[in-house]
C-alpha positions as CSV (number, residue, x, y, z in Angstrom):
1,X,0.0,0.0,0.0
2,X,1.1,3.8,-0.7
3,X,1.2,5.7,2.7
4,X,-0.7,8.9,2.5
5,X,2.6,10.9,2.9
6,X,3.8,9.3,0.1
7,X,1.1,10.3,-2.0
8,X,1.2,13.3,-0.9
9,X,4.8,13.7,-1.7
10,X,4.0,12.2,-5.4
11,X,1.0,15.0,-5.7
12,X,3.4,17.8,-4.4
13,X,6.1,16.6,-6.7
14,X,4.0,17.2,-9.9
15,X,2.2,20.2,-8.6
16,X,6.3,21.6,-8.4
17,X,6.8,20.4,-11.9
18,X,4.0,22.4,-13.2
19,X,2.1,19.2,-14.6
20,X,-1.1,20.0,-14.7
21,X,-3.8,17.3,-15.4
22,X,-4.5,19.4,-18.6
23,X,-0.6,19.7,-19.9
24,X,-0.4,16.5,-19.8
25,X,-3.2,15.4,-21.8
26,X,-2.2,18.1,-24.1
27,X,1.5,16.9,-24.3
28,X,0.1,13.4,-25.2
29,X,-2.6,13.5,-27.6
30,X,-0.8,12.2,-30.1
31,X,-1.0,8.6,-28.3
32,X,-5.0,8.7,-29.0
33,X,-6.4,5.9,-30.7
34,X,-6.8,5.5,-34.6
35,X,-8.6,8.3,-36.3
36,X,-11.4,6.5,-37.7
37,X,-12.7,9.0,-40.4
38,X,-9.7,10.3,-41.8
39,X,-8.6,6.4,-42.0
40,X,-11.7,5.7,-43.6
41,X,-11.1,8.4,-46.0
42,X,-7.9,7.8,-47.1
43,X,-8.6,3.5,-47.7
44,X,-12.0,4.8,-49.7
45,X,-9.6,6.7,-51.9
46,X,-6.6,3.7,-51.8
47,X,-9.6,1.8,-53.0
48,X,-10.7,4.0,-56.2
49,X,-6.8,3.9,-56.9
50,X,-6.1,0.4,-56.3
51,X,-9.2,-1.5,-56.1
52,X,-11.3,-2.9,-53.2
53,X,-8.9,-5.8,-52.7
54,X,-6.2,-3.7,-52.1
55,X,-7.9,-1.6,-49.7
56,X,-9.0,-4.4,-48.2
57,X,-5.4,-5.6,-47.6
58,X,-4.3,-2.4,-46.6
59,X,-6.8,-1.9,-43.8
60,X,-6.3,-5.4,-42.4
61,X,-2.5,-4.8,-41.7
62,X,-3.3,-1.7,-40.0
63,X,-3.1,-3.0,-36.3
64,X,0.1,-4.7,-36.5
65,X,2.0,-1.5,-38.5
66,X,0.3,0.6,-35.7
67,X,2.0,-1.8,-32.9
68,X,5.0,-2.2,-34.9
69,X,5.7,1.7,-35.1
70,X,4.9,2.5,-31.9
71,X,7.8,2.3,-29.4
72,X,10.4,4.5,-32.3
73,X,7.2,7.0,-32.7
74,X,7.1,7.7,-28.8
75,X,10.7,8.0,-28.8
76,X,11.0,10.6,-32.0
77,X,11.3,14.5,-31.3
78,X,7.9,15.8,-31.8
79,X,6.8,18.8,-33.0
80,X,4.3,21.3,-30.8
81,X,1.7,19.5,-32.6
82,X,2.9,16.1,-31.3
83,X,3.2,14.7,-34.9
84,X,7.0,13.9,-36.2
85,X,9.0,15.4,-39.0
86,X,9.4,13.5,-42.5
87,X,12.4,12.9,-42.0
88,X,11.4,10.9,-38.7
89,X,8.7,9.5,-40.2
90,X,11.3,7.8,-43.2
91,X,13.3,6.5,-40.4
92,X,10.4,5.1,-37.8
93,X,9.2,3.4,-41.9
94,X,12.9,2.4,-42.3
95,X,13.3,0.7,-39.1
96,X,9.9,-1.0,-38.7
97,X,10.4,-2.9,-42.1
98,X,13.6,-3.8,-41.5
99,X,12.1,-5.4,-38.2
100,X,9.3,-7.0,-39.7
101,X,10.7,-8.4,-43.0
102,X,14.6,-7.7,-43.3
103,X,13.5,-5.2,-46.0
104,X,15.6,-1.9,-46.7
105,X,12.8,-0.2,-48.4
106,X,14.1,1.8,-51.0
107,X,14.6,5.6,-50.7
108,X,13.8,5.3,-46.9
109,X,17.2,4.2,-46.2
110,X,19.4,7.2,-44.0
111,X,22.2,7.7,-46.5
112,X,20.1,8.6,-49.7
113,X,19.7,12.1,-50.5
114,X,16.7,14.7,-50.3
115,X,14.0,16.4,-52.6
116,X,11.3,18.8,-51.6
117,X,7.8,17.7,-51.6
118,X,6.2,15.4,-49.5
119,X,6.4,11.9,-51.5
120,X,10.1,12.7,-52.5
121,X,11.3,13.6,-48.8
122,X,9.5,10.4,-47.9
123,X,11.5,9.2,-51.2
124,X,9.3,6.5,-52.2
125,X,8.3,8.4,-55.2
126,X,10.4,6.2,-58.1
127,X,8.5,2.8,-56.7
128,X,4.8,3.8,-56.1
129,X,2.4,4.6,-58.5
130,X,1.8,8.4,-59.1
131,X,-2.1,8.0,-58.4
132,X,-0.9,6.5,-54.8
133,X,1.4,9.3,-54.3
134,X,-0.9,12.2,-55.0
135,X,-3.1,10.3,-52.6
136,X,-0.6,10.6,-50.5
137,X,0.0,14.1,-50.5
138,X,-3.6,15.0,-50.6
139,X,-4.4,13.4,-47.8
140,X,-1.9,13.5,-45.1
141,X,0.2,16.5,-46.2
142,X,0.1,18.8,-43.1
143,X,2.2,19.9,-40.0
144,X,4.1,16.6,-39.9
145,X,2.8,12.5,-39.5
146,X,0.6,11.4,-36.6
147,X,1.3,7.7,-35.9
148,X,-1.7,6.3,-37.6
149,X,-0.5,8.1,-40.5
150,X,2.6,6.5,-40.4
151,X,0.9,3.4,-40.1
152,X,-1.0,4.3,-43.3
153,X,2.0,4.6,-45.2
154,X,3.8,1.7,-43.7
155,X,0.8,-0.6,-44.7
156,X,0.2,1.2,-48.4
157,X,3.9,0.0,-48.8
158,X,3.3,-3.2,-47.9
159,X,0.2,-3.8,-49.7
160,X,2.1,-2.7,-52.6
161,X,5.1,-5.1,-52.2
162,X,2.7,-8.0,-52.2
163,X,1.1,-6.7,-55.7
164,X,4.6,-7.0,-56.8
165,X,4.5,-10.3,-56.2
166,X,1.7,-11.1,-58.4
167,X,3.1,-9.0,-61.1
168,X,5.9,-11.3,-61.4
169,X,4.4,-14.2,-61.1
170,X,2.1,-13.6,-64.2
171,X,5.7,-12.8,-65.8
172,X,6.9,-15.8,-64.5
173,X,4.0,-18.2,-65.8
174,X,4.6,-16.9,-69.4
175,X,8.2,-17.8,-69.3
176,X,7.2,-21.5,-68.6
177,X,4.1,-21.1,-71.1
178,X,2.1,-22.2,-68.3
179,X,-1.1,-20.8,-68.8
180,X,-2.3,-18.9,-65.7
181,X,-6.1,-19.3,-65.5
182,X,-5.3,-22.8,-64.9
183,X,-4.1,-25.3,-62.1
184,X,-0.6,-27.0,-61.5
185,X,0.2,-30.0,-60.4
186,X,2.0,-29.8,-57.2
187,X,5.7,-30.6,-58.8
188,X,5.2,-27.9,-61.7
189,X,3.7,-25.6,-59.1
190,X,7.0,-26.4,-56.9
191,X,8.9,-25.9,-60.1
192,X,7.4,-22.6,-60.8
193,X,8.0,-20.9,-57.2
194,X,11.7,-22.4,-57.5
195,X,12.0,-20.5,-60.9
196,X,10.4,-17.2,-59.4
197,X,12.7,-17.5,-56.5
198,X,15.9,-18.4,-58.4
199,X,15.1,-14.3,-60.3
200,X,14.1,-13.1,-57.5
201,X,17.2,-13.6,-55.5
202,X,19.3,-13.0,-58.3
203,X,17.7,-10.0,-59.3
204,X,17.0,-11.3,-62.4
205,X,14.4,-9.9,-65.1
206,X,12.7,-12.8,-65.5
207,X,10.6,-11.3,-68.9
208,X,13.8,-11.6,-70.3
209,X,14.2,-15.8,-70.2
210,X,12.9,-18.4,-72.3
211,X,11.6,-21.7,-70.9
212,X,15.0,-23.5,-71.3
213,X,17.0,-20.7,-70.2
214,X,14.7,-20.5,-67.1
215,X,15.1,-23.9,-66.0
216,X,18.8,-24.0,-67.1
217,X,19.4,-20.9,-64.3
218,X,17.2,-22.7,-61.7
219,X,18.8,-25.4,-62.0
220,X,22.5,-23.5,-62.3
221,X,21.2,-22.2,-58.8
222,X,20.4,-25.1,-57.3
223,X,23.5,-26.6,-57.6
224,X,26.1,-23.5,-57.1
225,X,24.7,-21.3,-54.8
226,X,25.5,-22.3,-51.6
227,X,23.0,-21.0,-49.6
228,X,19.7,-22.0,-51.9
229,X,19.0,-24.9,-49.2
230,X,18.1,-22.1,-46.6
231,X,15.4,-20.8,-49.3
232,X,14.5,-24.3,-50.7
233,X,13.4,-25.3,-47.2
234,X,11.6,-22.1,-46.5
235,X,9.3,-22.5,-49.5
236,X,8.6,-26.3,-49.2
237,X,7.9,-25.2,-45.3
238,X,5.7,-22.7,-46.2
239,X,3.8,-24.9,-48.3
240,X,3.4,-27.5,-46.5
241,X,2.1,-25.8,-43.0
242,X,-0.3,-23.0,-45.8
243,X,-1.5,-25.7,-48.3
244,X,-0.7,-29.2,-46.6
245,X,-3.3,-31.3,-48.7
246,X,-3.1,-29.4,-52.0
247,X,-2.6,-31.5,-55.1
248,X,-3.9,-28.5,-57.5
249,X,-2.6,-25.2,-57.3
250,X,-4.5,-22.4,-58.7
251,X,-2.5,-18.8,-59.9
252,X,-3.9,-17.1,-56.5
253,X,-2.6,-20.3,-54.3
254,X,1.0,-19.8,-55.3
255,X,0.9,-15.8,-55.6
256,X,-0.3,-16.7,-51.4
257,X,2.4,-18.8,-51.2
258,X,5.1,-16.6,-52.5
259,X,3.9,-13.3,-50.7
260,X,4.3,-15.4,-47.1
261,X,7.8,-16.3,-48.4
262,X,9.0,-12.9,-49.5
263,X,8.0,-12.0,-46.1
264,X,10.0,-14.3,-44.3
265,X,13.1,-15.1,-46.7
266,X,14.5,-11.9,-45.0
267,X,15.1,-14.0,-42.1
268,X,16.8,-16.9,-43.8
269,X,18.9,-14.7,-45.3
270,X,20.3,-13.7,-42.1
271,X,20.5,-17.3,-40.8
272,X,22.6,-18.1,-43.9
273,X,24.3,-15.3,-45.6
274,X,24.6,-13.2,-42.5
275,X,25.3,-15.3,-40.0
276,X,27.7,-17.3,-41.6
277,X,29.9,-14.1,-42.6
278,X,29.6,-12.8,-39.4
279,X,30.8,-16.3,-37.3
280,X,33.8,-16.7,-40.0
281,X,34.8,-12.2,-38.5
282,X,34.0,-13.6,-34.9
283,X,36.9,-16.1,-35.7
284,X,39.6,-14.3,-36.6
285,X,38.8,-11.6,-34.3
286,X,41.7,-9.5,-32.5
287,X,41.1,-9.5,-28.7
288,X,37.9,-10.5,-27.2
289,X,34.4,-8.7,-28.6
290,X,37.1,-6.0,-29.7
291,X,34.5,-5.8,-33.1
292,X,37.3,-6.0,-34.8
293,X,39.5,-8.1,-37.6
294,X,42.9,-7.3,-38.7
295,X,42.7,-6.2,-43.0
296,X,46.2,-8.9,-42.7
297,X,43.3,-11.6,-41.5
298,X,41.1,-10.7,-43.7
299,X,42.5,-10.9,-46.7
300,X,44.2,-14.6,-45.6
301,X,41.4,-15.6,-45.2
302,X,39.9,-15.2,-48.6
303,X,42.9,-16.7,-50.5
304,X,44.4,-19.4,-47.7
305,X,40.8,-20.5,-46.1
306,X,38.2,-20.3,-48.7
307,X,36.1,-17.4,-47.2
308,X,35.2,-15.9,-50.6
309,X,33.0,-13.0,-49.2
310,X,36.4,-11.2,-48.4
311,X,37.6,-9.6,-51.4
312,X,36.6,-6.0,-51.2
313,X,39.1,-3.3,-51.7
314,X,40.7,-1.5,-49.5
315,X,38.6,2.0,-50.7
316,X,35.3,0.3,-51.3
317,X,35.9,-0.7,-47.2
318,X,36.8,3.0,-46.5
319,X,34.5,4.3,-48.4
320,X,31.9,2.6,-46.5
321,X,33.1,3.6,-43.5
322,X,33.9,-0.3,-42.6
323,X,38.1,0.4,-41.7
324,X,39.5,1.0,-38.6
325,X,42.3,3.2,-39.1
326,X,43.0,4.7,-36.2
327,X,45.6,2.9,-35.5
328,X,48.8,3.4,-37.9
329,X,50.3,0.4,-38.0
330,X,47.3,-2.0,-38.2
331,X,43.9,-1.5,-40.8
332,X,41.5,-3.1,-39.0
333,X,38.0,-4.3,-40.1
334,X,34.8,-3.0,-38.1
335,X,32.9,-6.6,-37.6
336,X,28.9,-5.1,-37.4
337,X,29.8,-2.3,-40.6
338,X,31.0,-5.0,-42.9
339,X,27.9,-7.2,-41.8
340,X,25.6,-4.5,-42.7
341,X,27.0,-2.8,-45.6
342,X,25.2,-2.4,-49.1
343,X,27.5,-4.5,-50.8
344,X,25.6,-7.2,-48.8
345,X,22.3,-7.0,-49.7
346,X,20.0,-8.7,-52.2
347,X,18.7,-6.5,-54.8
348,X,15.1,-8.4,-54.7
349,X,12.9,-5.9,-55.4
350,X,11.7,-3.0,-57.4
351,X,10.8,-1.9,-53.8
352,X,13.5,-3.1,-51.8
353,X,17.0,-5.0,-51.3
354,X,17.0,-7.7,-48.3
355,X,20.2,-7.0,-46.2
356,X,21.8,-8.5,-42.9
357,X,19.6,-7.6,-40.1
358,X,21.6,-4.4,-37.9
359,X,21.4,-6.3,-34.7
360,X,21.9,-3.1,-32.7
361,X,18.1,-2.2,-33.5
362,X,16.7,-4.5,-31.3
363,X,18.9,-2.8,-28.1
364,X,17.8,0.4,-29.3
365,X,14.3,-0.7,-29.4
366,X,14.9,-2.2,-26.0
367,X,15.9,1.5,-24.9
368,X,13.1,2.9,-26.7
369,X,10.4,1.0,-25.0
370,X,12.1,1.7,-21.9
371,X,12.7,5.8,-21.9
372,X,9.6,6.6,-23.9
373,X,10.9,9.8,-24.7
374,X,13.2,11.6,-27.3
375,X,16.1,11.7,-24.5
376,X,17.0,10.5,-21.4
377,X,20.1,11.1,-18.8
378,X,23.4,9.3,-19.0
379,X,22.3,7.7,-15.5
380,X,19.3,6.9,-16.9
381,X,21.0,5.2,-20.3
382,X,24.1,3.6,-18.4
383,X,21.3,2.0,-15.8
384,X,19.4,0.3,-18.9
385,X,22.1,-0.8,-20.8
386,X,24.4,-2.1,-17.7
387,X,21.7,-4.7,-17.6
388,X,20.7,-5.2,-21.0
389,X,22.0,-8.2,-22.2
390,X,23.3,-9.2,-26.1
391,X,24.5,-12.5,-27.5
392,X,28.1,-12.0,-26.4
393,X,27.4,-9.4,-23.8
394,X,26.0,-10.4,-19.9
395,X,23.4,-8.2,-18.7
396,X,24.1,-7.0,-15.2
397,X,27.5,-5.5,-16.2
398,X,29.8,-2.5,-14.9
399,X,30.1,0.0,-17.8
400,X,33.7,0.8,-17.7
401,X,34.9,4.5,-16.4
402,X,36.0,5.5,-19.7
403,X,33.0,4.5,-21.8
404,X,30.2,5.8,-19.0
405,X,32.5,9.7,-19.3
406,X,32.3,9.5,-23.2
407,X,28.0,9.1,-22.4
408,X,28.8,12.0,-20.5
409,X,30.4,13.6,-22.8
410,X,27.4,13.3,-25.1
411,X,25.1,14.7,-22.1
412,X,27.4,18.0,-22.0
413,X,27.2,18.5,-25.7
414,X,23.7,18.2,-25.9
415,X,23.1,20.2,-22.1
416,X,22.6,17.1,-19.9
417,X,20.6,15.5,-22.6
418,X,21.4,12.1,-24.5
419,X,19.5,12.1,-27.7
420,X,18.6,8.4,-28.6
421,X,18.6,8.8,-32.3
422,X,21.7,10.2,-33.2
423,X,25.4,10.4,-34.3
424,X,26.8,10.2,-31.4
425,X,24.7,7.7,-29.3
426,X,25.4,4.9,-31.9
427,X,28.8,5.7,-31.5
428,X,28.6,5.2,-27.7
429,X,26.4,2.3,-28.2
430,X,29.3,0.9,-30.7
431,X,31.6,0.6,-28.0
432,X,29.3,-0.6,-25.6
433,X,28.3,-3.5,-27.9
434,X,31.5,-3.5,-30.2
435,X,30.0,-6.6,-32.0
436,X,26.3,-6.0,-32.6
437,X,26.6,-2.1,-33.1
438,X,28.0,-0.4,-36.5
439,X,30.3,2.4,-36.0
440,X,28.5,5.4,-37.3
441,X,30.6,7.3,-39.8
442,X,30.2,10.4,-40.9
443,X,27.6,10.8,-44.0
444,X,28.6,10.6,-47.5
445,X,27.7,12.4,-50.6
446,X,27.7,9.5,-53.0
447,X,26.2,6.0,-52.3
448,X,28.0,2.7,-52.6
449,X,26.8,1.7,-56.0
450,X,27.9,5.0,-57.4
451,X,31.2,4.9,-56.2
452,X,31.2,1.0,-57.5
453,X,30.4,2.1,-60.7
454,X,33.6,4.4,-60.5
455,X,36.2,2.8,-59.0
456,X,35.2,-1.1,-58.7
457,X,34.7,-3.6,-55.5
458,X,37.2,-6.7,-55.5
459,X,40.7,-6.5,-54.8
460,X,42.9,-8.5,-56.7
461,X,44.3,-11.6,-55.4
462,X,48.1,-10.2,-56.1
463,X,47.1,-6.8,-54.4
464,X,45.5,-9.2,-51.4
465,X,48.9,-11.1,-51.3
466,X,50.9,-8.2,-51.4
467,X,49.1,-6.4,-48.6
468,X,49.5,-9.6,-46.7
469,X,53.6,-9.8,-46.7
470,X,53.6,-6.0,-45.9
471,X,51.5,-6.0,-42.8
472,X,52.8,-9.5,-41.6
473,X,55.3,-8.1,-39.4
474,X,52.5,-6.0,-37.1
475,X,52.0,-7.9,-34.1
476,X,48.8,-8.6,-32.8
477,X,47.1,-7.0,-30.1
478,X,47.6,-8.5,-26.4
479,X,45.6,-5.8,-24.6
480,X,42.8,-6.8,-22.3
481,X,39.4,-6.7,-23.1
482,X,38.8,-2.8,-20.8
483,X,42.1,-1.4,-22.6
484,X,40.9,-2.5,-26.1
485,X,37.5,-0.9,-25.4
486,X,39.9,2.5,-24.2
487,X,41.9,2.5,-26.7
488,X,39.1,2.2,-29.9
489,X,36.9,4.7,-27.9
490,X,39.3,7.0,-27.3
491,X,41.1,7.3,-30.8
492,X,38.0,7.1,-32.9
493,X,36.0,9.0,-30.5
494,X,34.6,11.7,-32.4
495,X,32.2,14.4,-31.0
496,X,30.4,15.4,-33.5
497,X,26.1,15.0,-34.1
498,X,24.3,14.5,-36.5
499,X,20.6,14.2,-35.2
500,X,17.3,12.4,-37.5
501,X,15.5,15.2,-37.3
502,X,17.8,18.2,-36.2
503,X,15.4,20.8,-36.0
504,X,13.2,18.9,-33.3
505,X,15.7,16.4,-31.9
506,X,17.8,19.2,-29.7
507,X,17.2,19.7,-26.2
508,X,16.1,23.1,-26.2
509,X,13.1,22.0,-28.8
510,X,12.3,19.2,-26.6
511,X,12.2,20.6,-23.5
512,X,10.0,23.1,-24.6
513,X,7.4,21.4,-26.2
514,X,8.0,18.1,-23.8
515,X,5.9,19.0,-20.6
516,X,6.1,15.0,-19.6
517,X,9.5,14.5,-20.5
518,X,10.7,17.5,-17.3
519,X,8.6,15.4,-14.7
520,X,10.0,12.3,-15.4
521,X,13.4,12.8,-13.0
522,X,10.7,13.9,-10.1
523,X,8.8,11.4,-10.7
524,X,11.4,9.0,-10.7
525,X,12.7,10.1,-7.2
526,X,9.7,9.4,-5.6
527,X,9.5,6.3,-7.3
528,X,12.4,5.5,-5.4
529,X,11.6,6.7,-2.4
530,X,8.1,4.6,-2.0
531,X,9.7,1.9,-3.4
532,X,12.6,1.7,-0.6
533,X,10.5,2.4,2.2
């Protein structure tokens, strides 16, 4: 039971805070549930665009985008209307479908560049249909995105991802001169999906192949790509636990099939691809969860062990912010950057590329759910992650001295504030979860596949051997684990921000417009204090 002087205390405490009963309903209306009439609205139009079915599709996946968005929303800077920037509302879309699917939706991703109306800010303009993004515009163009707005979007997206599917399947019956009115048996059904999926991964135009030459590349797949088993398996699984007893397969039971799959082959591709590059870094790493590989290891292991992922040059790594070069006489490789780098992904999709899951997001997520707010103390933050646990990483741990001042370095720079989504906290979170955490580098004006298109990927094996004899003489680190973490943290420590949505993400915005977010250390006292009596 609360005592009545600890009620009273609690009372007094938000009385002093100047929380008001009305502030606070004012400084959270944008939690309020689902806006049924301007939803309703906006699907009645979706539907004149893109037909009842759509609409229909889009409406059902409402609730889960809504729950799926909804810990990054209450975390985002807010404007005094409560709703979130564009450029917030790109990232909360970014990082909610690279949760739910593994996909990097195209134009949503941080490093592209930026236009000036609303569908090109949002930067989906190039993959959706114009009627969907005038629909857009009209409808929820205003004073930044409300959550169910976002929600909207996220589930327009979606519901256009899966009419992708169907589009290539029709492409992919005429290839095989299967007519598509008709049924399958279950082995050319099975032999169809194979041949969908063998394009689709490849990121093939499948229009472009004959019958032979279609089963001449499914098969080629079959047998030389080393991780089809992991998507072999996830369609015969899918089939059997959608359509157990099916002997007949009509066109819309495999265009079911094969949307449940491109949902979930995101996930296989991390427990192949992904996980299998990352376990072959873990293994030649230099300390223990330093994060890190030696460019000397790296390279021997591409020509003495087999490890053919390996061959990037030295500039396409730098260039991608993947190096460690702080360090003059050893290059080092940045273990979570190379896992999550473009050159990685799987260019799938007019709509998206499927890339190694950024295993960071989930610990931010963790924090987001926690804090509930755009930023939080460093007593706060060093409190949550000292017992948040990761796969190589205990929960219950001592932050070390050195990395718990560079958190408090972040506070100063930002007036005793830590801003959760920005430069400078993934760097601190980098060194507190070397492994699972990309160093953030500074942005870039050209992406990846520009400056591929330049200058080239691979290294060549006589460069590789070369680099090998010249660096062989550098010895290896023998530092413990506390003066590896000092030693990255301190000489690649760099304090400078860059904020997701810099004109509402600083402190002084926040703490304006934030009535909650100033009661919350009060609060939190008395918590304490009832809570030890």
């Amino acid at each position: 039971r609360m005592l009545p002087w600890r009620v009273a205390l609690l009372v007094a405490t938000l009385r002093v805070s100047g929380c008001a009963a009305s502030d606070v309903l004012r400084a959270t209306r944008w939690r309020k549930s689902l806006p049924q009439a301007e939803t309703m609205a906006y699907l009645g139009k979706l539907e004149d665009v893109l037909g009842a079915s759509q609409r229909q599709a889009a409406k059902s996946l409402l609730p889960e985008m809504t729950q799926g968005l909804q810990a990054t929303f209450e975390s985002l800077p807010k404007k005094s209307s409560g709703a979130v920037s564009i450029t917030a509302a790109r990232y909360a879309l970014h990082r909610l479908f690279v949760k739910r699917h593994g996909w990097h939706i195209k134009g949503l991703t941080p490093a592209q560049g930026s236009q000036d109306s609303i569908a090109s800010d949002l930067r989906i303009g190039s993959h959706v249909p114009k009627q969907v993004l005038d629909l857009i515009a009209e409808e929820l163009e205003d004073d930044g995105f409300y959550l169910h707005e976002i929600a909207l979007l996220a589930s327009t997206i979606e519901t256009l991802v899966h009419s992708e599917v169907t589009e290539r399947l029709s492409v992919a019956y005429k290839s095989l001169r299967w007519d598509s009115s008709g049924r399958l048996s279950k082995n050319n059904a099975v032999r169809l999906m194979e041949t969908y999926m063998t394009a689709f991964l490849a990121g093939h135009n499948i229009s472009m192949w004959e019958r032979a030459s279609a089963e001449q590349m499914r098969e080629t797949m079959k047998s030389e790509y080393s991780y089809w088993t992991h998507y072999e398996k996830l369609l015969h699984d899918t089939l059997r636990n959608v359509l157990p007893l099916k002997r007949e397969f009509s066109f819309s039971d495999i265009s079911m099939i094969l949307e449940i799959v491109s949902e979930r082959v995101g996930r296989r591709v991390e427990e192949g691809n992904c996980q299998d590059v990352e376990k072959r870094m873990v293994q030649m790493e230099e300390g223990y969860t330093t994060g890190r590989v030696r460019l000397h290891d790296f390279y021997s292991s591409y020509l003495n062990h087999g490890s053919w992922q390996f061959q990037e040059s030295i500039e396409y790594l730098r260039h991608l912010g993947v190096l460690d070069e702080s360090d003059p006489h050893t290059t080092r490789v940045i273990i979570p950057n190379y896992r999550t780098m473009q050159s990685n992904c799987l260019n799938v999709s007019s709509f998206y590329d499927i890339c190694c899951v950024n295993p960071c997001e989930a610990l931010l997520e963790h924090l987001e759910s926690k804090i509930q707010a755009p930023h939080a103390t460093p007593e706060v933050i060093l409190s949550l992650v000292s017992a948040l646990p990761a796969a190589d990483v205990p929960g219950n741990r001592t932050i070390s001295p050195s990395l718990a001042q560079k958190l408090l370095e972040v506070a100063e720079h930002h007036g005793g504030w830590v801003p959760l989504h920005g430069r400078l906290f993934s760097q601190w979170m980098h060194f507190a979860y070397p492994r699972h955490c990309p160093y953030p580098s500074r942005s870039s004006s050209s992406t990846s596949s520009e400056w591929f298109e330049e200058a080239g990927m691979a290294m060549p094996p006589t460069k590789m051997q070369a680099y090998i004899e010249s660096s062989s003489s550098t010895p290896v680190s023998a530092a413990s684990d506390e003066e590896d973490e000092e030693s990255c943290s301190a000489n690649m420590w760099i304090l400078e921000e860059e904020l997701v949505d810099a004109e509402n993400g600083n402190v002084a915005a926040a703490t304006h417009t934030g009535v909650i977010r100033k009661t919350l250390l009060p609060i939190a006292f008395v918590a304490a204090l009832i809570s030890s009596a």
